[in-house]
C-alpha distance (Angstrom), angle and dihedral (degrees) to the residues before:
residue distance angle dihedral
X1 . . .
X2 3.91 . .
X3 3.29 127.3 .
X4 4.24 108.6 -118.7
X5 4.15 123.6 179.4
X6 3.62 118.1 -148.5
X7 3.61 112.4 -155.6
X8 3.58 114.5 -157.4
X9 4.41 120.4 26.5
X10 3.97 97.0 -146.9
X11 3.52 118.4 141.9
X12 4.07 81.8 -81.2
X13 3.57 101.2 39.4
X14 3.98 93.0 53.0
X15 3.83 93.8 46.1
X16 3.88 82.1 52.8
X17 4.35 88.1 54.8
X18 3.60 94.9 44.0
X19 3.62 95.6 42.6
X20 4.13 91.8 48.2
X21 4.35 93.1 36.4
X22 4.15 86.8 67.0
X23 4.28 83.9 69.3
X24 4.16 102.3 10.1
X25 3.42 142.7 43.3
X26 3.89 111.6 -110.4
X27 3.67 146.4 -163.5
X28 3.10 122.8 -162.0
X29 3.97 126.6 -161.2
X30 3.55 139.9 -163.6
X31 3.75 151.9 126.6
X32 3.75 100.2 -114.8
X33 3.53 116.0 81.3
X34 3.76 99.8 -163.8
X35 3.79 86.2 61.9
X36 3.91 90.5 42.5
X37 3.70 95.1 48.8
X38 3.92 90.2 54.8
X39 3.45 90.7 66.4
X40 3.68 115.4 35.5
X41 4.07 94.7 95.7
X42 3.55 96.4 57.1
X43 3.29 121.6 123.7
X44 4.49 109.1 -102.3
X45 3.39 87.5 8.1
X46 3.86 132.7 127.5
X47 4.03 113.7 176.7
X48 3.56 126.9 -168.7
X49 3.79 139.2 178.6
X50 3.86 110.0 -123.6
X51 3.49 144.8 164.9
X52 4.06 102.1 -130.3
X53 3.57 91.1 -173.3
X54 3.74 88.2 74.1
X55 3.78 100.9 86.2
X56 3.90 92.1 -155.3
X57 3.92 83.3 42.9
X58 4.17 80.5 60.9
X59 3.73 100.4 38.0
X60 3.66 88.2 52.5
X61 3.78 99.9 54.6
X62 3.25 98.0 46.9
X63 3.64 104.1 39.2
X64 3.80 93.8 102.6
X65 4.06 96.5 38.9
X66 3.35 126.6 123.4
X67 4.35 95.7 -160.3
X68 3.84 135.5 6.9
X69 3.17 137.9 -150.3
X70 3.80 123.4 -162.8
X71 3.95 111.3 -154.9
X72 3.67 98.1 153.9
X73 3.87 125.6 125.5
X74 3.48 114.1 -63.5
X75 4.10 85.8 -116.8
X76 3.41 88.3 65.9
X77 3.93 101.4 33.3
X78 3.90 101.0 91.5
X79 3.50 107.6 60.4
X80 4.17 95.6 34.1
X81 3.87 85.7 54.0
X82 4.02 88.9 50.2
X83 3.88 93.8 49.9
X84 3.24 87.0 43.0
X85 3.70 95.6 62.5
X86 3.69 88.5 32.4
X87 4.27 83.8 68.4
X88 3.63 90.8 53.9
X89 3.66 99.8 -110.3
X90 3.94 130.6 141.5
X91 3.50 111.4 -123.9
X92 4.03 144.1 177.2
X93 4.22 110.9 -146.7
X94 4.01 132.4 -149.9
X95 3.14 101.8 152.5
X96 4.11 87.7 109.8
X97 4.19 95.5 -143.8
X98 4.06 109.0 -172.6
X99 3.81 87.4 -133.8
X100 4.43 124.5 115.4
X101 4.16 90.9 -90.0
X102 3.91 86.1 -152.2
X103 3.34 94.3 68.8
X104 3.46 86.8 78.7
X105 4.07 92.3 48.4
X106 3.70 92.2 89.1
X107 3.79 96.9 53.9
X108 3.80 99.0 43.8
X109 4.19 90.8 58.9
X110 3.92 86.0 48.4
X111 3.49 92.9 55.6
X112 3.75 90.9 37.7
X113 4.31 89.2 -124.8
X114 3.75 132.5 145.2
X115 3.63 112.0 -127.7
X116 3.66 114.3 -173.6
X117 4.15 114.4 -171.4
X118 3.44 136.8 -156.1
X119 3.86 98.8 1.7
X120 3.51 103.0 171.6
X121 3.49 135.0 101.9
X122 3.93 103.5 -75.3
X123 2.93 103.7 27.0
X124 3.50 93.1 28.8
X125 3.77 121.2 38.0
X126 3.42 95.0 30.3
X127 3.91 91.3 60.8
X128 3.79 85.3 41.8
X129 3.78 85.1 66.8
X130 4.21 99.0 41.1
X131 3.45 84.0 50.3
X132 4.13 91.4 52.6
X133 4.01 87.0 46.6
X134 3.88 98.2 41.6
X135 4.13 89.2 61.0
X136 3.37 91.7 54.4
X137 3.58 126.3 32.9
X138 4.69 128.3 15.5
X139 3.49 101.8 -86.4
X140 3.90 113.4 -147.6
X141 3.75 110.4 167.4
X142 3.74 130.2 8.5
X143 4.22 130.3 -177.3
X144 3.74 117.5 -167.0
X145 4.59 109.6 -171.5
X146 3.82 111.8 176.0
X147 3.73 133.2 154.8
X148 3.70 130.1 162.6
X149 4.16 109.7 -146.4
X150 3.62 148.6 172.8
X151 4.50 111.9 -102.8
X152 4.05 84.8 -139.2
X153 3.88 107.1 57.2
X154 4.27 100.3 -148.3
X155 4.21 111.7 -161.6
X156 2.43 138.4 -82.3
X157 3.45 106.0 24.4
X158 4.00 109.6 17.2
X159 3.48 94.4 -145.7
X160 3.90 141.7 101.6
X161 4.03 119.0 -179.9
X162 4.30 121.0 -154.9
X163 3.10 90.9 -153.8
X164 4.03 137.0 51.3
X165 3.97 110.9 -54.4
X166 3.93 88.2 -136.9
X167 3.53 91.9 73.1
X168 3.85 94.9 48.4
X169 3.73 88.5 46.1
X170 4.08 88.0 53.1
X171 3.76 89.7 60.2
X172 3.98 83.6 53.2
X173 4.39 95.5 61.1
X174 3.92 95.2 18.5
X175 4.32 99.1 103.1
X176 3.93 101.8 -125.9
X177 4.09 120.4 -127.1
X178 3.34 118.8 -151.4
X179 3.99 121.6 160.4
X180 3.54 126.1 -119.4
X181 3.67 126.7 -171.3
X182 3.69 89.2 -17.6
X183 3.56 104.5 -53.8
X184 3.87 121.7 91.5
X185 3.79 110.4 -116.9
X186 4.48 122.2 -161.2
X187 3.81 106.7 -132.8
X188 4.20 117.4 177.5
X189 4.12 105.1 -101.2
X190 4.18 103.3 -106.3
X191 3.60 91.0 39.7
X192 3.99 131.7 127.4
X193 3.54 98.8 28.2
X194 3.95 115.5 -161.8
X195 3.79 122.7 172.1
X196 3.98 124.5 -123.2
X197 3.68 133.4 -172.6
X198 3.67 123.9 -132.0
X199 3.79 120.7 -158.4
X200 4.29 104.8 -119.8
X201 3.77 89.1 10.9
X202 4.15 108.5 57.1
X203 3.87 120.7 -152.0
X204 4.08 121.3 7.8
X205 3.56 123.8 173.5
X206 3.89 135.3 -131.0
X207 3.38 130.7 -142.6
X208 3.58 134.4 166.2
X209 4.37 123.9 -96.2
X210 3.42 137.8 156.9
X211 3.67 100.2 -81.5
X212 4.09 109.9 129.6
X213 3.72 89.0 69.6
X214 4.23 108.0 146.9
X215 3.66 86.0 17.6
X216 3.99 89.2 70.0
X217 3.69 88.7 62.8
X218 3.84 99.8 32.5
X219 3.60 104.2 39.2
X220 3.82 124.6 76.7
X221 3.43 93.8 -167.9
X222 4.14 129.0 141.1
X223 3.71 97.6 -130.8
X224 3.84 129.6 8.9
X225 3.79 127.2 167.7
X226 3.94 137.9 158.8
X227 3.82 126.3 -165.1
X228 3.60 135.0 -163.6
X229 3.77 127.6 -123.3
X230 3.70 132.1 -125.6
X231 3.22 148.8 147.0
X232 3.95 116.8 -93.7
X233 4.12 116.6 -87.3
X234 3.84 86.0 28.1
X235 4.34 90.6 99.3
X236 3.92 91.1 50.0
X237 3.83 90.0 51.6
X238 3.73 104.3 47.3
X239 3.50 88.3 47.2
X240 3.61 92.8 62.3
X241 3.94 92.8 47.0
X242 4.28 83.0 45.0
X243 3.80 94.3 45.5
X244 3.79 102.3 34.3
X245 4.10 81.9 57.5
X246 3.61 100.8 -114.9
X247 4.14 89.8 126.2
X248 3.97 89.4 52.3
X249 3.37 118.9 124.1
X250 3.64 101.0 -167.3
X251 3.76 105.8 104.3
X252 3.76 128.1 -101.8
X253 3.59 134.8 -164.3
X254 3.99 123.6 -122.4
X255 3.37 119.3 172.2
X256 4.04 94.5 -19.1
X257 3.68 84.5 -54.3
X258 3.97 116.5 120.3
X259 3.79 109.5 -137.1
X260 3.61 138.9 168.9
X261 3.83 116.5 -135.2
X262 3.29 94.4 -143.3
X263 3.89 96.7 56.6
X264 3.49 85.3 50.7
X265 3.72 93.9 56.8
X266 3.64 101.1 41.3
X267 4.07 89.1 58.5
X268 3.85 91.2 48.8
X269 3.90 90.4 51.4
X270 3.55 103.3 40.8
X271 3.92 94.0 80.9
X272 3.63 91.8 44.6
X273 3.88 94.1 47.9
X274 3.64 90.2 37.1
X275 4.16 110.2 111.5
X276 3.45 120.1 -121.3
X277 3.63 116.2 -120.7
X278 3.98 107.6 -79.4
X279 3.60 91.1 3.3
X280 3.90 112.4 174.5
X281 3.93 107.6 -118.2
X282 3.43 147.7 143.3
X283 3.89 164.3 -151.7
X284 3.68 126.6 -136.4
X285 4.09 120.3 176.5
X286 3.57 117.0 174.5
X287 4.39 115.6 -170.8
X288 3.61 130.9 -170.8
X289 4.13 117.8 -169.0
X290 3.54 111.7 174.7
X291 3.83 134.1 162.5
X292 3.66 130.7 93.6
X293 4.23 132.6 -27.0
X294 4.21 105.9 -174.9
X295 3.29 93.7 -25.6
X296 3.94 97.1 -48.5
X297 4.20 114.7 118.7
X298 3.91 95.5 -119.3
X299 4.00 128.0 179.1
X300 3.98 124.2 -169.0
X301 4.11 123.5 -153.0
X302 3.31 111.8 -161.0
X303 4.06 106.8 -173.0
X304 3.93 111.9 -167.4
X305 4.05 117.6 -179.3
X306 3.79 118.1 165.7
X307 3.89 131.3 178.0
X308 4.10 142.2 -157.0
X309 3.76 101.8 -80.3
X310 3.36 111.0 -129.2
X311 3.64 97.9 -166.8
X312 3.31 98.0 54.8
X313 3.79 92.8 25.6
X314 3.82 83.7 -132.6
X315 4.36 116.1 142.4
X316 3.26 114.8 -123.7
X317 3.89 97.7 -121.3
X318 4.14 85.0 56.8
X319 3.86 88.8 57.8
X320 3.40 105.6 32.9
X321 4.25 88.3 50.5
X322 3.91 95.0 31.5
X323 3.99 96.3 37.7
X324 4.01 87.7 54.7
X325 3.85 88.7 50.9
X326 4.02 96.8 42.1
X327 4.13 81.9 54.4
X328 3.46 92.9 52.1
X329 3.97 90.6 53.2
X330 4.30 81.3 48.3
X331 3.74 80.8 61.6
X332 3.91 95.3 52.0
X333 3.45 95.6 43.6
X334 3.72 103.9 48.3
X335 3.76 82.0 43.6
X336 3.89 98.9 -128.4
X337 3.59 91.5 132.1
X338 4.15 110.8 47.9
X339 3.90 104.1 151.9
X340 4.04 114.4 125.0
X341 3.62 136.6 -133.1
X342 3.74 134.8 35.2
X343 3.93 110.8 -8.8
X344 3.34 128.1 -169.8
X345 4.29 118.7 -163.2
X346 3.43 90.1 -110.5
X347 3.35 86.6 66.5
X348 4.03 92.5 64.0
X349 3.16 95.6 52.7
X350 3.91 98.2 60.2
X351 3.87 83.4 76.6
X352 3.80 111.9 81.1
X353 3.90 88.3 -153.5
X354 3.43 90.6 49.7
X355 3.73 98.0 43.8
X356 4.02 87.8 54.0
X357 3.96 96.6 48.9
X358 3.59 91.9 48.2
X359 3.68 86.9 54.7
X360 3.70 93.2 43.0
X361 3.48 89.5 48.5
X362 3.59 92.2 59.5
X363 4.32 102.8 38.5
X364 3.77 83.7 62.1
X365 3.72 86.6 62.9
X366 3.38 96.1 40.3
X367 3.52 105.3 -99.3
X368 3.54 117.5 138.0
X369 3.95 132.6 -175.4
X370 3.72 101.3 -168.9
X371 4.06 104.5 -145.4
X372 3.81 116.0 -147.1
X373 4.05 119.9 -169.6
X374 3.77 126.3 -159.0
């Protein structure tokens, strides 16, 4: 058994523990006790209350550890993944920062550590997959949708998040990139709207975010975009929140008081977005890759839908997210994937034999990406 930390026990983060305690032992850390005390009498598992922001807080906890994982809020994801390489330790990231990951690239081959990013589902799994395709066929265009939401769609704004709201609100200001014809083009995040029908669900809506991230710099591919999923009248809505400035983070003053809007917002709609315990949700990620395999045109479907577990009484965005990051760990542990630095999930997936255990990983939980070839 190794010993793994889990930073952060969100609805993500503790999937991630209880998923990793059934082979490792575990701690767990974070500054809410209610999610702490949840935890503490599971079996190869230690849980503590800490504040991670305190970089000796950090170093100590993990001085003895054999992995990490970093699911802390993206806010705070950038600097615990860096002193987290800076301590020598291997580690597998979710926490989703904003910052340029390859800063960091540098650092992790000087301290001879694997740091894995944005392992999740998208990002994450759907990069694992490019990466699969890029090795082995000429990639010309490929379309990433994914959304994780509630089955019962509650007014006004038809939308619950599992994990913090400020990092779904970041994807709302954040311009998106996507690449077109070769050349990376800035469009305003919630724009380009275009309508798509899930089977048991009915209408969703696209829009465009910030979602290609690594694969802007890793990916020579003619055209790449990723949308987000919603359900309809969600677009017209945020951008009233975005545009009205209640997502600014420039500070304001009220009543002599310096505040940012955005803090303000997030704490309003974190009980509304919250999930109800055993809430019935779900994720659904649809990908096209298409191009040319030895001379043949080729496309690849991958069809991913997920739902609230009820056995477990685990949501889906928790396993499809944490699942994806407790397979990457597999990876580290079994030592099938050794190379050092900055790694992006793309990255895995150029490895055939990594590529299938990641997979495998995930079928035995459940998770299924459903490949279609035409």
């Amino acid at each position: 058994m190794f010993k793994i930390a889990v930073l952060g026990a969100g609805m993500v983060g503790s999937a991630i523990v209880l998923d990793l305690a059934k082979k490792h032992l575990v701690k767990v850390a974070d500054i809410n006790e209610e999610t702490i005390s949840k935890l503490q009498k599971t079996k190869n598992v230690t849980a503590q209350v800490i504040d991670l922001s305190n970089s000796e807080n950090l170093k100590n906890f993990i001085s003895d550890i054999d992995y990490v994982v970093n699911a802390l809020p993206g806010f705070m994801g950038f600097n615990i993944l860096k002193q987290i390489i800076e301590n020598k330790k291997n580690v597998v990231d979710i926490s989703f920062f904003p910052e340029d990951p390859f800063q960091l690239d540098e650092l992790a081959k000087e301290k001879n550590v694997t740091a894995i990013m944005d392992c999740g589902v998208a990002p994450g799994m759907s990069n694992v997959i490019l990466g699969y395709h890029s090795k082995r066929m000429k990639i010309e265009n490929y379309e990433c949708f994914v959304g994780g939401l509630p089955f019962e769609r509650t007014m006004p704004y038809q939308y619950k998040a599992p994990f913090s709201p400020i990092d779904v609100l970041e994807e709302y200001t954040r311009p998106s990139r996507i690449v077109e014809n070769g050349k990376i083009v800035i469009k305003e995040a919630l724009s380009e709207p275009e309508d798509l029908e899930v089977e048991n669900v009915g209408t969703l809506v696209a829009f465009n975010t910030d979602g290609l991230r690594t694969l802007i710099n890793t990916m020579n591919i003619p055209n790449m975009k990723e949308k987000t999923l919603r359900y309809p009248g969600h677009i017209e809505q945020m951008k009233l929140l975005r545009d009205s400035g209640f997502l600014s983070k420039e500070e304001i003053d009220v009543n002599g008081k310096k505040v940012k809007p955005l803090d303000i917002t997030t704490k309003l709609l974190f009980p509304l977005w919250k999930l109800e315990e055993g809430e019935s949700e779900f994720t659904y990620m649809l990908i096209g890759i298409s191009g040319k395999e030895n001379g043949v045109e080729k496309e690849y479907v991958y069809k991913l839908f997920d739902m609230y577990d009820d056995e477990t009484k685990t949501s889906s965005m928790a396993r499809t997210t944490g699942y994806a990051c407790a397979a990457a760990i597999d990876l580290l542990v079994s030592n099938m994937f050794t190379k050092k630095g900055l790694i992006t999930p793309e990255e895995l997936g150029y490895d055939e034999d990594c590529f299938d255990k990641m997979m495998i990983y995930q079928e035995e939980r459940k998770i299924s990406y459903l490949m279609f070839e035409d």
